[in-house]
C-alpha positions, 0 to 999 in steps of 0.5 A, spaced: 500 500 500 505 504 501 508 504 494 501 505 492 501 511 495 508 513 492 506 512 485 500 517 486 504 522 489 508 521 483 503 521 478 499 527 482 506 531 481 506 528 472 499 530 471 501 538 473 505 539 467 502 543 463 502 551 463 497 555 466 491 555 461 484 559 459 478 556 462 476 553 456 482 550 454 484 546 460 481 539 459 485 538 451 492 541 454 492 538 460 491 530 456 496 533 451 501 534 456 499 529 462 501 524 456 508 528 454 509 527 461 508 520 462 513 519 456 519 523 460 518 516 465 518 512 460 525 514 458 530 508 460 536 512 458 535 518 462 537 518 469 532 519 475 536 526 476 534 527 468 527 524 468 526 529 475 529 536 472 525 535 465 519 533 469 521 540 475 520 544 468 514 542 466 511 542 473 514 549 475 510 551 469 503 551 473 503 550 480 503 555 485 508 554 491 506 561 492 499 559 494 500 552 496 505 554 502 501 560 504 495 556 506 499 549 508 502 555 513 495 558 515 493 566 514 495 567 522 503 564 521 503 567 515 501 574 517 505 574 524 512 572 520 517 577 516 517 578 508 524 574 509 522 568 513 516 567 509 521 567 503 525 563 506 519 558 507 516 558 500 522 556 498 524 550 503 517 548 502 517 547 494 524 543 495 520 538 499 514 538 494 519 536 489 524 532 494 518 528 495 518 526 488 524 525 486 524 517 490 518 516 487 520 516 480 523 509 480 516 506 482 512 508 475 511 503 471 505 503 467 500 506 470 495 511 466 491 517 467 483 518 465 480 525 465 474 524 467 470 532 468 472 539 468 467 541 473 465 548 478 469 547 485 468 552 491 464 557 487 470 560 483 474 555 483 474 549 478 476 542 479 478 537 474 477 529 475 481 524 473 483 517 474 490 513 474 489 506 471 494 501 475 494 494 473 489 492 479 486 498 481 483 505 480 485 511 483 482 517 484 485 524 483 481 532 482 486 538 481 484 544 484 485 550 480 483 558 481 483 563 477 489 568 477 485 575 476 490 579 473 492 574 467 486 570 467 489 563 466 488 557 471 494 554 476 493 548 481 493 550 488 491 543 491 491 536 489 486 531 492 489 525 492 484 519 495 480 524 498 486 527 501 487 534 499 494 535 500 495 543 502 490 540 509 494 535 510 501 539 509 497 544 514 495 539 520 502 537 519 505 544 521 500 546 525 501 540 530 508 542 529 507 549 530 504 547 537 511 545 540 515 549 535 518 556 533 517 557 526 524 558 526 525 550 528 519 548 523 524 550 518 528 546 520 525 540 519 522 543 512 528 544 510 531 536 513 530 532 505 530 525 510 524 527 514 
């Protein structure tokens, strides 16, 4: 089960890799590149560092760390920390989302991606409903996108993986570490690639 999981976090990170797109346009860009993606796996000559930085690249292009870290942290830590500390932490919380997939990388193996709905999530928000299709099983993911006001083009912001949303998760963690913790010593853990 525990290599399960580490394969939908690693298909949750290749299904992100498309650029930030118009409303209308998300479901045909996002099986484009979702299938780019899986190629970039498929590659036996490439490395698992090579495979990473090309798949990093893709990522980079429509996920939001910015958003994603400020509500993993919660608004109160948020506003209570400096402009250095929260640069500090957006910046060891994305190199732990993309740590976290590098030691996945290994586990692909022929799993497939169904998009199934684009549909309204939360008001203003939209949700796109997929599947992964393993050899025994199927999984379901939904990607949260929001919609950026000033180029009008949608970025994830969340995923929910099993009925998990991962920013939650991220931010029951720091808040339970935050109880115990400086957000001084909680950057340190952030920052511990073992952890």
């Amino acid at each position: 089960m525990k290599n399960i999981l580490k394969v939908l976090l690693l298909i949750t990170a290749l299904f992100t890799s498309a650029s930030a797109v118009k409303k209308d346009e998300i479901v045909n860009v996002m099986t484009s590149k979702v299938d780019s993606a899986l190629d970039v796996l498929k590659q036996k000559d490439l490395s698992t560092t090579n495979k990473a930085n090309k798949i990093f690249a893709l990522i980079d292009e429509v996920f939001d760390y910015e958003l994603m870290g400020k509500i993993s942290l919660g608004k109160e830590t948020w506003l209570k920390i400096n402009n250095a500390q929260r640069a500090e932490f957006l910046k060891a919380f994305e190199n732990k989302l993309k740590n976290s997939y590098v030691d996945k990388l290994e586990l692909y193996t022929d799993q497939k991606v169904k998009i199934l709905e684009l549909t309204p999530y939360k008001k203003s928000r939209l949700q796109l409903k997929t599947e992964v299709v393993g050899k025994d099983e199927i999984y379901k993911i939904n990607y949260n996108f929001y919609q950026n006001r000033k180029s009008n083009e949608w970025f994830i912001y969340d995923v929910d993986l099993l009925g998990v949303s991962i920013v939650q998760t991220y931010r029951k963690q720091f808040a339970g570490l935050l109880k115990e913790k400086t957000f001084d010593e909680l950057l340190v853990i952030l920052k511990d690639t073992k952890k």
